[in-house]
C-alpha positions as CSV (number, residue, x, y, z in Angstrom):
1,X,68.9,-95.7,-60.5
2,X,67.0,-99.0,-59.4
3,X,63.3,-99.5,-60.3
4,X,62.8,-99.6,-56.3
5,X,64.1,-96.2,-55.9
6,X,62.1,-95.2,-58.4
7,X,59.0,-96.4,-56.4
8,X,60.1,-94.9,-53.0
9,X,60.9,-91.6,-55.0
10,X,57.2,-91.9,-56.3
11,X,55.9,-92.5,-52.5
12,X,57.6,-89.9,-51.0
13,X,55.9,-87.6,-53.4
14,X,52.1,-89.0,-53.0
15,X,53.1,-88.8,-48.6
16,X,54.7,-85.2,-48.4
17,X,51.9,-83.9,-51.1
18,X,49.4,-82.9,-48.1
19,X,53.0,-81.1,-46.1
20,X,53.4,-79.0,-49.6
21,X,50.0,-78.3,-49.1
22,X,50.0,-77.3,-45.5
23,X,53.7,-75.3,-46.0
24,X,51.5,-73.2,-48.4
25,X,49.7,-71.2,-45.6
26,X,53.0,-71.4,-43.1
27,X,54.5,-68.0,-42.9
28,X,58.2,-67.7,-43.7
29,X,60.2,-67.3,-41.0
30,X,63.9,-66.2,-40.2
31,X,66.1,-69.1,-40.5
32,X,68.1,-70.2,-37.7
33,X,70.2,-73.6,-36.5
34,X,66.9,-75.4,-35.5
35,X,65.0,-74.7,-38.3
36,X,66.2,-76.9,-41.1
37,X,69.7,-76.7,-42.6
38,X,68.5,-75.9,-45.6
39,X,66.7,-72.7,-44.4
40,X,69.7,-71.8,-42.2
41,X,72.1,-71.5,-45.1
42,X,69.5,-70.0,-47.2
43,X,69.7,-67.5,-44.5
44,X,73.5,-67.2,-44.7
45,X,73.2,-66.7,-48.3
46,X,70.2,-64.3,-48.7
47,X,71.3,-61.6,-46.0
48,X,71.6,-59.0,-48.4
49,X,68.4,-59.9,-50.3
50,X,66.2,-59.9,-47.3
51,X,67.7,-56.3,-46.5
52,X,66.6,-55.4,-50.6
53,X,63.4,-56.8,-50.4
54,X,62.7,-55.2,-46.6
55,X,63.6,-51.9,-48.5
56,X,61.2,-52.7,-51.6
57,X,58.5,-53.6,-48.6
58,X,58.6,-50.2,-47.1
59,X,58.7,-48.0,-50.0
60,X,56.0,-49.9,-51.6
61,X,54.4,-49.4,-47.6
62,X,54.9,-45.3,-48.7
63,X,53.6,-45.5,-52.2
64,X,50.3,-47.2,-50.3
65,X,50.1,-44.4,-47.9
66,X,49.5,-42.0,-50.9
67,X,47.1,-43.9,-53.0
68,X,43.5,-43.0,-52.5
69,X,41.8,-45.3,-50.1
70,X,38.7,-46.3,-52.9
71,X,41.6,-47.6,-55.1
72,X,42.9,-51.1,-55.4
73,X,45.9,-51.5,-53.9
74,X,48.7,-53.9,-53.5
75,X,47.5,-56.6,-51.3
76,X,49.8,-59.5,-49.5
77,X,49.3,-62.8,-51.4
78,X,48.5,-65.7,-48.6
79,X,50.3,-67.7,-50.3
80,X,53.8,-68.4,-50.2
81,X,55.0,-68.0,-53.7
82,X,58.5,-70.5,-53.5
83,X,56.1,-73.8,-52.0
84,X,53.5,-72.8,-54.8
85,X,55.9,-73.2,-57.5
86,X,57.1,-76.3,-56.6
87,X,54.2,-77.7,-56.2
88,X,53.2,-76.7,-59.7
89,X,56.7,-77.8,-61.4
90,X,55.9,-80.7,-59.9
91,X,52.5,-81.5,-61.2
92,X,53.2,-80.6,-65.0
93,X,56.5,-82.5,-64.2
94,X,54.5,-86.1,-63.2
95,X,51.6,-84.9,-65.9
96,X,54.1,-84.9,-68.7
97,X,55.7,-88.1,-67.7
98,X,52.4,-89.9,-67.6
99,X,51.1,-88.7,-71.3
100,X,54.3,-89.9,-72.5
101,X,54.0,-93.2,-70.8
102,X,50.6,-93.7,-71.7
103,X,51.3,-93.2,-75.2
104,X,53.5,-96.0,-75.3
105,X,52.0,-98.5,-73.0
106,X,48.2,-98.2,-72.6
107,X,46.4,-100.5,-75.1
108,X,43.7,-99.7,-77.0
109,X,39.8,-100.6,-76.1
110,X,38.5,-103.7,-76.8
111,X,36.6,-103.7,-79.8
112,X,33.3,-105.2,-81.6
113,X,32.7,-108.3,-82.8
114,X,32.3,-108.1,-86.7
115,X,28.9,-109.4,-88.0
116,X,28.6,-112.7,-88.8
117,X,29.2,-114.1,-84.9
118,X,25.9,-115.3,-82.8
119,X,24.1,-112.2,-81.4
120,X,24.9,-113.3,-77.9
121,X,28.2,-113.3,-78.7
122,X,28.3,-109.9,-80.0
123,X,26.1,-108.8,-76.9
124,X,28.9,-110.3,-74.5
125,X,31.6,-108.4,-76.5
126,X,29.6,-105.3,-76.4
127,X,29.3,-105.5,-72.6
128,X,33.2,-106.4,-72.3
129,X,34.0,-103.9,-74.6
130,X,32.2,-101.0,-72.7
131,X,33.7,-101.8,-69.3
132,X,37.3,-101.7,-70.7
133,X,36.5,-98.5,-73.0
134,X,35.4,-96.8,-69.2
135,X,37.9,-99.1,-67.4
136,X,39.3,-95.7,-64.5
137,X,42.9,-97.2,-64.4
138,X,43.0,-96.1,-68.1
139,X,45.0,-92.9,-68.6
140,X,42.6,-89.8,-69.6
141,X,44.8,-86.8,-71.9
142,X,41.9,-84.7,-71.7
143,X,39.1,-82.5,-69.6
144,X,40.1,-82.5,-66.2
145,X,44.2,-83.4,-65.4
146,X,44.6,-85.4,-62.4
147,X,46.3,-84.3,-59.3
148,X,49.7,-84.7,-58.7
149,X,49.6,-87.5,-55.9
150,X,47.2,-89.6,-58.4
151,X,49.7,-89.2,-61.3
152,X,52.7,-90.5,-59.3
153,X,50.4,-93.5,-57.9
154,X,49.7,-93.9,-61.8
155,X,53.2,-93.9,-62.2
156,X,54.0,-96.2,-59.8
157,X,51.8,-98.7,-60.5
158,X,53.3,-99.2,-64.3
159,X,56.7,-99.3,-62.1
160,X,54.9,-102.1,-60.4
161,X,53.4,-103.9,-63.3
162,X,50.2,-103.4,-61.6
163,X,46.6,-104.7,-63.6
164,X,45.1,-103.2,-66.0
165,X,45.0,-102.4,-69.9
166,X,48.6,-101.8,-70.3
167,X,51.2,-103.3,-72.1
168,X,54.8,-103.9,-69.8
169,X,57.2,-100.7,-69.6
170,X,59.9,-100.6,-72.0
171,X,63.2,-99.2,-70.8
172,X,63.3,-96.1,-72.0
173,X,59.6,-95.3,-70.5
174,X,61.1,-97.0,-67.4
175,X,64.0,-94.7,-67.3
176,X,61.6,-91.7,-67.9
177,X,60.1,-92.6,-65.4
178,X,62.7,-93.1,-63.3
179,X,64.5,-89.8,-64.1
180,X,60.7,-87.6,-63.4
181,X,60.4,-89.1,-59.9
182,X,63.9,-88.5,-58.7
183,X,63.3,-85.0,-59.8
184,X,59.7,-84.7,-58.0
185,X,61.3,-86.4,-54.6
186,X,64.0,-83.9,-54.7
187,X,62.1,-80.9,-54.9
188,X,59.6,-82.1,-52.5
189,X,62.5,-82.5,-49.9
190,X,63.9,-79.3,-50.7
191,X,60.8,-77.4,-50.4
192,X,60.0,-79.4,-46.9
193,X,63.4,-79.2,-45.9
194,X,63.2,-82.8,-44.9
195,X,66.6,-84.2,-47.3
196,X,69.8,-85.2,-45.7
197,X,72.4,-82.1,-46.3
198,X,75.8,-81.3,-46.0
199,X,77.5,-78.0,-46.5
200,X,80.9,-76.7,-45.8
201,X,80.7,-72.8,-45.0
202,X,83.3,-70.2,-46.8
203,X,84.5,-68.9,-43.1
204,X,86.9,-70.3,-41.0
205,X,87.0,-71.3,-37.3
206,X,88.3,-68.4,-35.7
207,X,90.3,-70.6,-32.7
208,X,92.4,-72.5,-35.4
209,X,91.2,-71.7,-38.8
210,X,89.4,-74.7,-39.7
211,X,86.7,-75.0,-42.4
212,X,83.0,-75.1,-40.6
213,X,81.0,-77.9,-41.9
214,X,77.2,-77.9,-41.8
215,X,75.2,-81.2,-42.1
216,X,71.7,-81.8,-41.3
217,X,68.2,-82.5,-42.5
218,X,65.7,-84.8,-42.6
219,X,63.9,-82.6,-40.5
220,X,66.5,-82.5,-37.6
221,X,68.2,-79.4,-36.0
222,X,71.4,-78.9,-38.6
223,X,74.9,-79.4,-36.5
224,X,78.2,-77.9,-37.5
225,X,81.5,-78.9,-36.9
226,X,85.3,-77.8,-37.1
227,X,86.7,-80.2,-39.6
228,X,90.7,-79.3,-37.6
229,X,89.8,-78.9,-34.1
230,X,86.4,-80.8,-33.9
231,X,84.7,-78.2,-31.8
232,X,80.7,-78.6,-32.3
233,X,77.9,-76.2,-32.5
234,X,73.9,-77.3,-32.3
235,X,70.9,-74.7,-31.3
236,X,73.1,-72.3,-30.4
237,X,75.4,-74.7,-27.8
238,X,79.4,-75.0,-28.2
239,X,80.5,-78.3,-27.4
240,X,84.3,-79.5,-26.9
């Protein structure tokens, strides 16, 4: 992977970061062609799961019924649980990255002048010192973590050799880096259903027996196709 890729893998995570945060309060729908092609064959896949878990639903629905009405019951999260997680791998995925990288390449604060120098000397060094000791681009290990989007800015900007009290990247921080925000980008797709996807189904066409490809993504209704006969199917329409 390229150092640029790197960076657009970075940005795509600091752009979609407010759509992972949105898709947290979005309720889960059906899939269908028109939804995303990722949530379509997740709904090809997961028949027999959402069947198990509408059985789980309704018997926990019963076991509510017979509680008694002061107790504390079972209550839907508002949440949904998948976008959640992601979001969280995420995070502890760019935070552990960025320790690591700092480690290596932030420098350590200016210090003082020994005795023995002219006092206004000293005073200038003091003043320097201070400001580069409390300098904000400098990498913080402790009280409160920073978000997710700031991490991967503060990623990117070592990718970019941007200013600042840090030594250059070596290449094995580089390629840390490189290998964390690949990871990040891809989840983010996945959760937003925005990456480019192609997916050939186990059943056949049942005019000539050809293999059913599905491709889609990127946000766009997901199209499938008979790889024999070429016959085409999108939101529902067959077309020659």
């Amino acid at each position: 992977m390229t150092t640029t890729r790197a960076q657009q893998h970075l940005t795509t995570c600091i752009t979609h970061w407010p759509d992972l945060q949105d898709a947290l309060g979005t309720p889960s729908k059906v899939a269908s062609f028109g939804v995303g092609l990722r949530a379509y064959l997740a709904a090809i896949d997961r028949i027999d799961e959402q069947q198990a878990e509408e059985d789980r639903q309704r018997a926990r629905d019963l076991r509510a019924l017979e509680r008694d009405p002061a107790q504390v019951g079972e209550r839907p999260t508002p949440l949904r649980i998948t976008i959640l997680d992601t979001m969280q791998a995420i995070h502890t995925d760019l935070l552990e990255c960025a320790d690591a990288v700092a480690e290596v390449v932030q420098r350590q604060p200016m210090g003082q002048l020994p005795a023995g120098y002219p006092e206004a000397d000293r005073a200038r060094r003091a003043v320097l010192a201070m400001k580069d000791r409390h300098d904000p681009r400098r990498w913080k290990w402790t009280g409160i973590r920073p978000t997710a989007p700031y991490t991967a800015l503060w990623l990117l900007g070592r990718l970019q050799c941007a200013p600042g009290p840090f030594h250059r990247l070596d290449v094995r921080q580089t390629e840390r880096i490189e290998v964390t925000a690949r990871s990040a980008a891809e989840r983010v797709e996945r959760a937003l259903d925005i990456s480019v996807e192609r997916r050939t189904l186990e059943q056949r066409h049942e005019g000539c027996g050809g293999r059913i490809e599905v491709h889609g993504g990127e946000g766009r209704a997901p199209l499938a196709h008979c790889r024999l006969c070429g016959k085409l199917w999108a939101e529902g329409v067959v077309a020659a």
